[in-house]
C-alpha positions in Angstrom: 34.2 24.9 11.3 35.0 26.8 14.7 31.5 27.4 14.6 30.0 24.5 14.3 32.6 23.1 17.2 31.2 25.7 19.5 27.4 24.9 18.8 28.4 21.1 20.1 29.9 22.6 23.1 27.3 24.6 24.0 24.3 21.8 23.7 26.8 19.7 25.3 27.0 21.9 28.1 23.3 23.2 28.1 22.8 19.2 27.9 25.0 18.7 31.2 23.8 21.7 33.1 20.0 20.4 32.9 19.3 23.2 30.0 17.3 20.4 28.0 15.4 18.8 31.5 14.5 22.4 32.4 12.2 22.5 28.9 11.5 19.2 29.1 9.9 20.0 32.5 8.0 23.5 31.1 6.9 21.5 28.2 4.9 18.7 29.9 3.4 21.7 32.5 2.9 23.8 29.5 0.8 21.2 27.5 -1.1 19.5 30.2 -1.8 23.3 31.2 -3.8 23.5 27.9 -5.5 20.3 28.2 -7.1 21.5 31.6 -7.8 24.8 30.2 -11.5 25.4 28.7 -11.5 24.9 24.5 -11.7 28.5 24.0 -8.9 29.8 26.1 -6.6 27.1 24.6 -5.5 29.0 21.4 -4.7 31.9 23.1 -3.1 30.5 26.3 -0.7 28.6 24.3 0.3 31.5 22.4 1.7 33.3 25.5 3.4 30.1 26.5 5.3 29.9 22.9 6.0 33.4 22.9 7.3 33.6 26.9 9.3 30.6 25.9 12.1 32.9 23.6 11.4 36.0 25.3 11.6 35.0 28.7 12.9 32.0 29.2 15.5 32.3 26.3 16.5 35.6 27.2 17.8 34.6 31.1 19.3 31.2 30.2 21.2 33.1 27.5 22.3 35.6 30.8 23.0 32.8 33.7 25.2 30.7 30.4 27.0 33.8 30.0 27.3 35.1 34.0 28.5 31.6 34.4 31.4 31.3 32.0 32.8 34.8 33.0 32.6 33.3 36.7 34.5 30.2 35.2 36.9 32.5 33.0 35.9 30.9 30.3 35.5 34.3 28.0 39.1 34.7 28.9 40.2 32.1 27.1 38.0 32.7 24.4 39.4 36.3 24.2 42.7 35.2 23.3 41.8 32.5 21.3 41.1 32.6 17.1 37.1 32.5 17.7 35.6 35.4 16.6 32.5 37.2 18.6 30.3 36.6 15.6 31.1 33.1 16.0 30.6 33.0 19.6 27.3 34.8 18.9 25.9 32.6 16.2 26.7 29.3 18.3 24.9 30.9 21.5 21.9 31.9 19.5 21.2 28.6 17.2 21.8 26.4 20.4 19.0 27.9 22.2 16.6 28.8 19.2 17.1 24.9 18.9 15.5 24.0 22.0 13.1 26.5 21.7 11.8 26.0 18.6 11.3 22.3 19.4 9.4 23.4 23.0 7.5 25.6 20.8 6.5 23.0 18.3 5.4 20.6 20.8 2.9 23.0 22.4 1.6 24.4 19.0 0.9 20.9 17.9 -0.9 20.0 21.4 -3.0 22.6 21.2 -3.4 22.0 17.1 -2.5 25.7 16.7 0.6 24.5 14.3 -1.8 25.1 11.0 1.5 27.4 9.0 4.0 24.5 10.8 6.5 27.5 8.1 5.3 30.2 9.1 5.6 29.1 13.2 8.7 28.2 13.1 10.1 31.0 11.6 8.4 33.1 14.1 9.7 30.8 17.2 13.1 30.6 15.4 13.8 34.0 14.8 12.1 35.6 18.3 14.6 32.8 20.2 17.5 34.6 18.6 16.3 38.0 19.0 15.7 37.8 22.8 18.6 35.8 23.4 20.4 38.4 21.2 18.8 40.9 24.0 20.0 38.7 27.1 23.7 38.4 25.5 24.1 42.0 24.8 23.1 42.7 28.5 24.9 40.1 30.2 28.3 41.3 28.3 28.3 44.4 30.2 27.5 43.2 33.9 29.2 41.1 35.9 26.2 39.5 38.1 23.1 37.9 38.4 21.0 41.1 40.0 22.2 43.3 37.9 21.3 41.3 34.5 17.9 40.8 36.2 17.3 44.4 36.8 18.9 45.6 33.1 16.5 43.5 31.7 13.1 44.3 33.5 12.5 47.0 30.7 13.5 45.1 27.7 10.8 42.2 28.8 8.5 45.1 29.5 9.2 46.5 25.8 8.9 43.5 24.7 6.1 41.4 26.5 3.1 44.5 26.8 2.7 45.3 23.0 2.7 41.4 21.8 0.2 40.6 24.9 -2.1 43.6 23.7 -1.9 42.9 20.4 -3.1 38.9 21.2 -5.9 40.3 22.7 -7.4 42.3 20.3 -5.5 45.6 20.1 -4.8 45.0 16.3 -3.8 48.2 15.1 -1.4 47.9 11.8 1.9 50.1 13.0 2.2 47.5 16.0 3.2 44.7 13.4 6.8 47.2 13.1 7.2 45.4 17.0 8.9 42.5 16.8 7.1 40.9 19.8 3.9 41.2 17.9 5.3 39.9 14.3 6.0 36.7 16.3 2.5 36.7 17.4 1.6 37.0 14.1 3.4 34.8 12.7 2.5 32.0 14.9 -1.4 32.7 14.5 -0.4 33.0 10.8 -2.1 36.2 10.6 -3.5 37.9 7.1 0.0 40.0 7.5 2.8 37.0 8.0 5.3 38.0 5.0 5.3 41.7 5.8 5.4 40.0 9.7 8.9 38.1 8.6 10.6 40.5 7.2 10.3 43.4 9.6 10.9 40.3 12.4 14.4 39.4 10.5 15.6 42.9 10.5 15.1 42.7 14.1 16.8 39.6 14.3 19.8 40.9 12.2 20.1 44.4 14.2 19.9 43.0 17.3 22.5 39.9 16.2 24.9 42.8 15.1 24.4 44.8 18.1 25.2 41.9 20.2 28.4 41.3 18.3 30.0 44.4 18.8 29.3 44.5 22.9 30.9 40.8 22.9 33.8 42.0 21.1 33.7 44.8 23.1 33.8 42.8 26.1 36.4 40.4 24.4 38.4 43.3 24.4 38.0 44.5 28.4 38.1 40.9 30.2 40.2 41.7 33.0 40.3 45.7 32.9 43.1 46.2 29.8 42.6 46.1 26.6 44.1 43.1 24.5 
């Protein structure tokens, strides 16, 4: 219940801060991106804009939501409240997967890429919460904006140059255990998709469990004692 009162609240406030207008925006420059593209660079092109759409995009929204409600104290309150960080967790990763995985579904079918619509929105679904899992784990350790944007550099490096390579061509097996590249996959529904899932969700899980113990962590050290 405390879960599903915290997902409203954060699409309500992703709804008032202009969270949903920002995709709206990328998604009509997105698509009429791959309508002025040549035929043959369409597939490929809007790949990189499904897969930038979690890992980048998704990754600093989750860090500026978070940077903002420790500016607005609101992770004080929620420190001394009954929600637990997994809650808090689950609610910040299924309210951006949301939007993403509809951005995502509205360029793969306007670039009629969406032939596995199962398969695509797995891989969408699951790399939203995996790089917003990155962003949140980040952003509970730091305390502004430059910083999160400089602790993340290498994780979009990580995460960006093996699923790039590996959409254009550098399609060696072992790079399907990166989860960057099982999205890839996934969404191209690949010859490898169900081996792609699973190793994908394990990265989703670790990464989800990792990101609940440096939010509790952080529950723990709002204002420099330890509750």
């Amino acid at each position: 219940m405390r879960t599903k009162a915290l997902l409203y609240g954060d699409m309500r406030f992703q709804y008032k801060y202009g969270f949903y207008f920002l995709y709206f925006i990328f998604s009509v420059l997105y698509v009429s991106l791959i309508f002025i593209l040549p035929e043959a660079w369409q597939e490929k092109a809007a790949i990189l804009m499904i897969f930038s759409d979690p890992a980048a995009m998704g990754l600093y929204f989750m860090g500026s939501i978070v940077l903002f409600e420790k500016s607005e104290r609101v992770m004080n309150s929620l420190a001394i409240s009954p929600v637990k960080p997994v809650e808090y967790v689950m609610s910040k990763l299924l309210s951006i997967a949301f939007i993403s995985t509809l951005v995502g579904i509205i360029i793969g079918i306007s670039a009629g890429i969406l032939s596995n619509p199962v398969s695509f929105i797995l891989g969408v679904f699951l790399g939203s919460c995996l790089f917003s899992a990155v962003g949140l784990t980040v952003a509970a350790g730091i305390t502004t904006l430059n910083q999160f944007v400089l602790a993340t550099i290498p994780a979009e490096l990580i995460i960006n140059i093996p699923a790039i390579a590996y959409l254009f061509g550098w399609k060696s097996s072992w790079l399907l255990l990166h989860p960057g590249v099982c999205i890839m996959e996934l969404c191209l529904n690949g010859t490898n998709i169900v081996f792609a899932f699973f190793i994908l969700l394990l990265w989703t899980i670790l990464a989800a469990v990792l990101t609940v113990k440096a939010t509790a962590k952080s529950f723990r050290s709002l204002g420099g004692v330890k509750l």
